[in-house]
C-alpha positions in Angstrom: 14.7 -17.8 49.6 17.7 -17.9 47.3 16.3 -21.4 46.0 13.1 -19.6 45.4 14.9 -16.8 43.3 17.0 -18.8 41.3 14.7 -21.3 40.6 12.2 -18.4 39.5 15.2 -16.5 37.7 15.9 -19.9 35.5 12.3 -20.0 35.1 12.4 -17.0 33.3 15.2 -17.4 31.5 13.8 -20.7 29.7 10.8 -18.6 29.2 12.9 -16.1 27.1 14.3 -18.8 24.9 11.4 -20.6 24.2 10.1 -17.3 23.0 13.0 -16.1 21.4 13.5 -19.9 20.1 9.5 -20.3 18.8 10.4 -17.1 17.3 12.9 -17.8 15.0 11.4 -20.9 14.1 8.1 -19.0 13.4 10.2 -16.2 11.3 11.7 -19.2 9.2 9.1 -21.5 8.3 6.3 -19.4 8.0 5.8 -18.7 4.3 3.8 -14.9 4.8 7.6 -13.6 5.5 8.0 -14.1 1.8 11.4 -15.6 0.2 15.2 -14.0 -0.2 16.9 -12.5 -3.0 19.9 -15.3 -4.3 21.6 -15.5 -7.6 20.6 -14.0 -10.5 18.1 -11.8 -8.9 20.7 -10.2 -6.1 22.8 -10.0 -8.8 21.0 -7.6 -10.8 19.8 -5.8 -7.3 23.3 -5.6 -6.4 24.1 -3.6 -9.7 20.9 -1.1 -9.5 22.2 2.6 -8.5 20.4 2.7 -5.8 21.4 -0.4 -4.0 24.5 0.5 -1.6 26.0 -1.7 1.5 23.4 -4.4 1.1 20.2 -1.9 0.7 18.3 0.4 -1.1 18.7 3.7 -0.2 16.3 6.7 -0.9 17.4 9.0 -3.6 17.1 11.9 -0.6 18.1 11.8 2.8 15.3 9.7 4.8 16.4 9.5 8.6 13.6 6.9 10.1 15.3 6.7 13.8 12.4 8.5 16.1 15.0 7.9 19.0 14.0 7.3 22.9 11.7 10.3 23.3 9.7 9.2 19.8 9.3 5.8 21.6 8.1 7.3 24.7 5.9 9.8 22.8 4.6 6.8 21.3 3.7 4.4 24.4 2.2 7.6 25.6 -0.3 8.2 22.8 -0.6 4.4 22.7 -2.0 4.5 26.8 -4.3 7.2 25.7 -6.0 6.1 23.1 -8.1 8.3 20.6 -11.4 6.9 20.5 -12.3 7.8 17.2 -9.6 5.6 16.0 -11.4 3.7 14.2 -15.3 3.8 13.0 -17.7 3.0 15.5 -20.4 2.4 12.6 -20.1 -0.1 9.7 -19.0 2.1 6.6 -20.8 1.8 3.8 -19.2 -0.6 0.7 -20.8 -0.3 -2.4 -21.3 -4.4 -3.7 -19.6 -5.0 -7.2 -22.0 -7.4 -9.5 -19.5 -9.9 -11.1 -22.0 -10.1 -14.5 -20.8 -6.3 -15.1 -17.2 -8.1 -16.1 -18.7 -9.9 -18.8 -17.3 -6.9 -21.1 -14.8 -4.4 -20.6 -14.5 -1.2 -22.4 -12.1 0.1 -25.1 -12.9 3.6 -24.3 -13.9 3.9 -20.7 -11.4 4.1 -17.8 -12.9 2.4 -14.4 -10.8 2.7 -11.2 -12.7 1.1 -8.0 -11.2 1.5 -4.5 -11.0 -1.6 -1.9 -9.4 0.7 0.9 -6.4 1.4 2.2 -4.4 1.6 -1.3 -6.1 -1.4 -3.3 -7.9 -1.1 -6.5 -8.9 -2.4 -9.9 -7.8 -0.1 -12.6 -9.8 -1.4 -16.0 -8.2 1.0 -18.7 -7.9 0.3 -22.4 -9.2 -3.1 -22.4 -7.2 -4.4 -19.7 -7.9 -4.9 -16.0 -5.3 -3.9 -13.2 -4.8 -4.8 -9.9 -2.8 -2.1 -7.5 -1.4 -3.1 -4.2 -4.2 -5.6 -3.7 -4.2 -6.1 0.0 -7.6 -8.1 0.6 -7.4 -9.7 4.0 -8.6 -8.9 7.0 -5.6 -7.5 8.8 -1.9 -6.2 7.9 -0.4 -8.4 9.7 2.0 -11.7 9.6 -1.0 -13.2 11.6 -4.4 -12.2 10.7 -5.9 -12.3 14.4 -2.8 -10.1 15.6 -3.0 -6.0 14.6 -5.7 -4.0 13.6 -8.4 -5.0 11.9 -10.0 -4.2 8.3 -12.8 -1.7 8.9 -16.0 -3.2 6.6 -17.2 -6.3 7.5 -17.3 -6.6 3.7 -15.0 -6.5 0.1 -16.7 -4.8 -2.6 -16.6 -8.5 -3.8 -15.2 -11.7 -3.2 -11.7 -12.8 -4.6 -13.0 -15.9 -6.4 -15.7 -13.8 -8.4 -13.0 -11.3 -10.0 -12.3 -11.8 -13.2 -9.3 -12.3 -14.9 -6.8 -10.0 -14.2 -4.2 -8.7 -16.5 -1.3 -7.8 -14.2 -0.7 -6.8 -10.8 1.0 -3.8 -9.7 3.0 -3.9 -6.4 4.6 -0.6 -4.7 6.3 -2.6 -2.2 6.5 -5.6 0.2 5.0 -4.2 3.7 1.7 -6.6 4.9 -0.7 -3.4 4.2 0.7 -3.5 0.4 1.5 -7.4 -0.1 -0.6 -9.6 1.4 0.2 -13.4 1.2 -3.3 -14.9 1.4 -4.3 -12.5 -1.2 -1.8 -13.4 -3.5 -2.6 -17.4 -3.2 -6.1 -16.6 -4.4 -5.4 -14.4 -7.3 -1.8 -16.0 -8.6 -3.6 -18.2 -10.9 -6.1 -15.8 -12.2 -3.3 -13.2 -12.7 -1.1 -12.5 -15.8 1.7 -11.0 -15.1 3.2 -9.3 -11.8 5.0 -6.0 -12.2 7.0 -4.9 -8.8 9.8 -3.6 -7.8 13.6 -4.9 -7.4 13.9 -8.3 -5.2 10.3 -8.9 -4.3 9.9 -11.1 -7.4 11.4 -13.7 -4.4 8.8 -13.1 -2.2 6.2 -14.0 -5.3 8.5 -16.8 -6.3 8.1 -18.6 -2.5 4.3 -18.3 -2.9 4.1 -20.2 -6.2 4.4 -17.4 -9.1 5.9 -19.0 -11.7 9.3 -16.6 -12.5 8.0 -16.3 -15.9 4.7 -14.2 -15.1 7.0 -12.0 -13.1 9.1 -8.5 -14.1 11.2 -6.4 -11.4 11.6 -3.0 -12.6 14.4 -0.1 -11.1 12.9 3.4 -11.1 12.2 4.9 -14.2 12.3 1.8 -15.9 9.3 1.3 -19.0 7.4 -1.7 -19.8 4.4 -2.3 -21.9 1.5 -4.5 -21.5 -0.9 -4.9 -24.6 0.0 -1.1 -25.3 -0.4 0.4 -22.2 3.1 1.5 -20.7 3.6 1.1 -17.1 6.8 3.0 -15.1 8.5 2.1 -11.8 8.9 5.6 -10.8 10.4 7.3 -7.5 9.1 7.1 -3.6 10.7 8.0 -0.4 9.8 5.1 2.1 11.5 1.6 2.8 10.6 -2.5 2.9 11.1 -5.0 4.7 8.4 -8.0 6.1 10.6 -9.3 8.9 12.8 -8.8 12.0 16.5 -8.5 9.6 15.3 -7.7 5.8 14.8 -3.4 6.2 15.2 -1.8 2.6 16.5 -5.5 1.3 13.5 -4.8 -1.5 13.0 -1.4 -3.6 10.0 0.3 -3.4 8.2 2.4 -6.1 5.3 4.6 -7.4 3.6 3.7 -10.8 2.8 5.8 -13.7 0.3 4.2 -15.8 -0.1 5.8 -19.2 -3.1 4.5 -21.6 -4.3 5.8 -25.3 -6.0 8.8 -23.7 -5.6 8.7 -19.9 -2.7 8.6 -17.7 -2.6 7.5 -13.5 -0.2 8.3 -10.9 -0.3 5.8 -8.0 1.8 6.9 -5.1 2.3 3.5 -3.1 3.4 4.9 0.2 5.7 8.0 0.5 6.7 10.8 2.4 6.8 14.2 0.1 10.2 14.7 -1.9 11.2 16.3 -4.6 10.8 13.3 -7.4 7.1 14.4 -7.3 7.8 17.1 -9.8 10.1 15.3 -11.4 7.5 12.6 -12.4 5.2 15.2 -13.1 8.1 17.4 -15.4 8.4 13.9 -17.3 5.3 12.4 -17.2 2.5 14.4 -16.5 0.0 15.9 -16.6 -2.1 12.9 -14.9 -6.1 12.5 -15.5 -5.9 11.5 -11.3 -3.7 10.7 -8.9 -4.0 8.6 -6.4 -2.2 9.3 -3.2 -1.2 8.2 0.2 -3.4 10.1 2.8 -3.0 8.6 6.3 -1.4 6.6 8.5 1.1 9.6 9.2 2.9 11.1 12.2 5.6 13.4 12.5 7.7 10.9 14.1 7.8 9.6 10.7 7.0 12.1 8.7 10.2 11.6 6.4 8.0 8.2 5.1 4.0 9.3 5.5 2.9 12.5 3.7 1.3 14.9 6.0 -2.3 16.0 4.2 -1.6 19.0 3.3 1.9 17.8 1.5 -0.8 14.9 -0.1 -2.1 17.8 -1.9 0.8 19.9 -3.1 2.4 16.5 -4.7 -0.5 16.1 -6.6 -0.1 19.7 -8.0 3.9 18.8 -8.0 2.5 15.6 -10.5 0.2 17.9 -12.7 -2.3 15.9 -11.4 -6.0 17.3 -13.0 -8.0 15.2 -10.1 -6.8 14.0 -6.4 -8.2 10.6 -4.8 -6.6 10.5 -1.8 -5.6 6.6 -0.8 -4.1 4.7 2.6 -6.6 5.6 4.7 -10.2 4.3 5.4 -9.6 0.4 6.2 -7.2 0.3 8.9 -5.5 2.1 11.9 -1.8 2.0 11.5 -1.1 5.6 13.3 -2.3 7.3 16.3 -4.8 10.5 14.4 -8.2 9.6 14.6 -9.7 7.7 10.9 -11.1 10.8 9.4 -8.4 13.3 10.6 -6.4 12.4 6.5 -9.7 13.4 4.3 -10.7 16.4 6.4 -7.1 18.1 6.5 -7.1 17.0 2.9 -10.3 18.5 2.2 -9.5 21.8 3.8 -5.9 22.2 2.0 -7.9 21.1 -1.5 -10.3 23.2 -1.2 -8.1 26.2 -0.8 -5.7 25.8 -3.4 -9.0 25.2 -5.5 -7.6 21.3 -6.1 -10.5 18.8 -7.6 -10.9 15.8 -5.0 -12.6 12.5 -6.4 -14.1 10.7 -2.4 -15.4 7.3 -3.6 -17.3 4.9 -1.1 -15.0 1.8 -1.2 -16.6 -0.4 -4.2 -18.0 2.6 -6.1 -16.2 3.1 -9.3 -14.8 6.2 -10.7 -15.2 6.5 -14.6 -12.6 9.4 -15.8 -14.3 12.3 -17.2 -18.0 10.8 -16.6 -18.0 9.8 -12.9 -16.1 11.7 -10.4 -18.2 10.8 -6.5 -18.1 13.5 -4.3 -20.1 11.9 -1.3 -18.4 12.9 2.3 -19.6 9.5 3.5 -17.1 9.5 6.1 -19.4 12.1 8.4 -22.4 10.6 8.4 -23.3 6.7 9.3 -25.8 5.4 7.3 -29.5 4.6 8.8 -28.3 0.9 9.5 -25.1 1.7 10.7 -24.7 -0.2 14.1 
């Protein structure tokens, strides 16, 4: 018997450090983790204000600990799952034709959703990328994690156009996808994110040139539009030891006539209303709207709080963003835009609720559809 037990004990030991072995090995030389911040880089993240003890910190306190009980409320939620978690219908994606890029407009301002927090911004003649996270999953591994919800993009990666720059809020797999990135890096102009993931770029084969790292409220201009790293309240981090080793930011986008807010992901703070006392009033905002708990409510925006920091911003319209592609918290898919919805409506706010694909054209073409309540006639 003792054989038996120490023969099974050493089994699982060696089991342990093959796993914890294959792990490390996996952690290292898989390039999705992204690269590290050395020399001249670390050097200028090192001297940023808001880098302290090896970090970046939040500008307000951000505790992100949800303790033993948070765990357990967690595994709990997680045994009893919500059904309605994600759609049980294909949503509807509205197909982009690739001949309507053989122009772009001077005058007209085009935003078109992918999900989640992805979109192509075409505004003043030049075209925009935002968070572009195109896979199928948010994950290292893109059979492991949720899934995307459409079968479908609005269009295919290799039939976008040229893009002028990419925007990046910050380096989590639901914001900076690796496989994404390898199929636009060569089409792309310029990258614009925030301090130290220009390394993570830089391991994926963007050249340092077409790359700038900006520290909140730092201003840069691209063919005369001026884009701003601007406060949020969240953290980074891809792997098991890098938390907060990148910044993370919000982007203010100001054109010859119209001006965007993008949120990247947040929890509600007080720099709202300072970007909208410095920079506003914004034509639209687009804002985080899901994947929220109050476990972590400190770095996900409850709803309702989506809606005041769009009033907070001067916002004139509200499209709320992170929701509608994946499941990353425990409320059911549509729970974000109906609380939305509700708090909007009451404080009399203007909502924009774009299929994914369909473009909003500021001050034309504002959709209003609630396609989230009704599947199509060939849904399945």
């Amino acid at each position: 018997m003792k054989k038996i037990l120490k023969r099974t004990t050493l089994t699982l030991l060696a089991f342990i450090l093959f796993l914890g072995v294959g792990g490390v090995i996996f952690l290292n030389v898989s390039p999705q983790f992204g690269g590290e911040a050395t020399g001249h880089r670390l050097m200028v993240m090192q001297k940023s204000r808001l880098y302290e003890d090896g970090r970046f910190q939040n500008q307000v306190e951000t505790n992100m600990n949800i303790g033993l009980s948070g765990f357990l409320k967690i595994i709990a939620k997680t045994l009893n799952e919500n059904e309605n978690q994600k759609p049980n219908w294909v949503i509807p994606v509205q197909k982009m034709d690739p001949r309507r890029f053989a122009g772009i407009s001077d005058s007209l301002t085009r935003i078109t959703w992918f999900g989640h927090s992805a979109f192509l911004v075409e505004i003043d003649g030049k075209r925009l990328l935002l968070d572009p996270m195109l896979g199928s999953s948010p994950s290292p591994v893109s059979f492991v994690g949720t899934q995307r919800f459409s079968n479908t993009l609005p269009i295919d990666i290799a039939d976008l156009p040229t893009i002028d720059a990419i925007l990046i809020s910050h380096d989590h797999y639901d914001h900076l996808d690796y496989g994404s990135i390898q199929e636009l890096k060569d089409k792309t102009g310029h990258f614009f994110v925030p301090l130290g993931i220009g390394a993570h770029l830089e391991a994926w084969g963007v050249p340092a040139v077409k790359i700038t790292e900006l520290e909140w409220w730092q201003e840069v201009e691209l063919g005369g539009l001026k884009l701003i790293s601007t406060p949020a309240r969240h953290f980074s981090g891809r792997g098991l030891s890098d938390r907060m080793k990148t910044l993370w930011t919000s982007w203010v986008i100001q054109g010859k006539q119209d001006s965007i807010f993008f949120s990247g992901d947040s929890g509600y703070f007080p720099g709202f209303k300072q970007i909208g006392d410095k920079y506003g009033p914004f034509d639209i905002t687009l804002l985080e709207c899901g994947q929220y708990n109050e476990l972590w409510a400190n770095i996900h925006m409850m709803p309702e709080e989506t809606v005041q920091a769009h009033l907070d911003l001067k916002g004139q319209v509200l499209m709320p963003i992170h929701w509608g592609a994946f499941t990353l918290a425990m409320h059911s898919w549509t729970e974000p835009i109906q609380r939305l919805m509700v708090k909007a409506q009451h404080l009399q706010v203007p909502v924009t609720t774009p299929q994914i694909g369909e473009t909003i054209i500021l001050n034309q073409k504002l959709p209003t559809s609630r396609w989230w309540q009704t599947p199509p006639p060939y849904a399945n």
